[in-house]
C-alpha positions in Angstrom: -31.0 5.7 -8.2 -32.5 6.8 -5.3 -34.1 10.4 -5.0 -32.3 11.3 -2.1 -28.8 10.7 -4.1 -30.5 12.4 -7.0 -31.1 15.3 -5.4 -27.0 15.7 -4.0 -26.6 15.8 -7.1 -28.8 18.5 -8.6 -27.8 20.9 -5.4 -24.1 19.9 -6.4 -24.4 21.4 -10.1 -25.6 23.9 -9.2 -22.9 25.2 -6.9 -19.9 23.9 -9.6 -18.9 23.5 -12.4 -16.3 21.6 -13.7 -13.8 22.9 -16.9 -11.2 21.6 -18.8 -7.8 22.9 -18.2 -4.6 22.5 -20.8 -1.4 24.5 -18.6 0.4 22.1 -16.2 1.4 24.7 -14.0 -2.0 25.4 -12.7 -2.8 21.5 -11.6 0.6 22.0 -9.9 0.1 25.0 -8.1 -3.3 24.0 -6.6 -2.2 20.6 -5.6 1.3 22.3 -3.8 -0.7 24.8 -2.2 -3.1 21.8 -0.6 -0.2 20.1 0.5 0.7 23.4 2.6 -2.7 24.1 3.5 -2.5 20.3 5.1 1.2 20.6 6.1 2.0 17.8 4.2 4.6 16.7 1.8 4.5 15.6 -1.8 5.1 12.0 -2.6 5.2 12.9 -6.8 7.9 15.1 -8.2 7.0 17.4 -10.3 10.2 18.5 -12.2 9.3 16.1 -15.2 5.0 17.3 -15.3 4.5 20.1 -17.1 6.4 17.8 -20.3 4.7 14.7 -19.8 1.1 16.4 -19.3 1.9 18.5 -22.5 2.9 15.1 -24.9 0.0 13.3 -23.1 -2.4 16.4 -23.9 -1.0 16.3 -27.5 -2.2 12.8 -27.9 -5.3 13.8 -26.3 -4.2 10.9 -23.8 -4.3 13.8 -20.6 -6.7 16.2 -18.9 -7.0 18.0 -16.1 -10.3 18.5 -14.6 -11.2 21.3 -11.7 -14.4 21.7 -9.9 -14.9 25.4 -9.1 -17.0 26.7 -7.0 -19.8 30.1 -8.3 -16.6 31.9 -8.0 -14.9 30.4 -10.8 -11.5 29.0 -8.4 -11.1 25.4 -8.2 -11.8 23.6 -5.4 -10.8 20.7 -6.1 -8.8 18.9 -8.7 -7.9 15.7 -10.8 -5.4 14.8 -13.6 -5.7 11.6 -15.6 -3.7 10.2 -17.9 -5.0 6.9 -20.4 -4.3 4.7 -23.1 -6.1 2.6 -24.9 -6.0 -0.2 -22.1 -5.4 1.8 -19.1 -6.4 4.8 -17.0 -4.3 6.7 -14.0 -5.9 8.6 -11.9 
């Protein structure tokens, strides 16, 4: 890897950190506020997420990952969901 890339990095961790988050609502409120921000609409739906991310979590098959910023608020945000074969991002 090339020092230059390296060295993103290093300045990266140390402005965020990235945690592991287990309620449903939270992914969904900082992805609906985005979409506002951006004045854009949803293409998911998200009447059916808080279940599905909660039996996926139980299987240990789901995670939601934020990086926040020094200040401890996310700042951006990802949700997975995998089996043994298969990962959606």
């Amino acid at each position: 890897m090339h020092f230059k890339v390296r060295q993103h990095i290093r300045r990266a961790e140390e402005q965020r950190t990235v945690v592991t988050i287990d309620d449903p609502q939270r992914f969904v409120i900082f992805y609906m506020e985005n979409l506002r921000k951006t004045n854009r609409k949803s293409y998911m739906q998200f009447d059916r997420f808080p279940s599905c991310f909660r039996n996926a979590g139980r299987e240990t098959a789901a995670r939601s990952w934020p990086q926040c910023g020094l200040t401890g608020i996310p700042v951006a945000m990802t949700f997975l969901v995998w089996d043994d074969q298969t990962s959606i991002i």
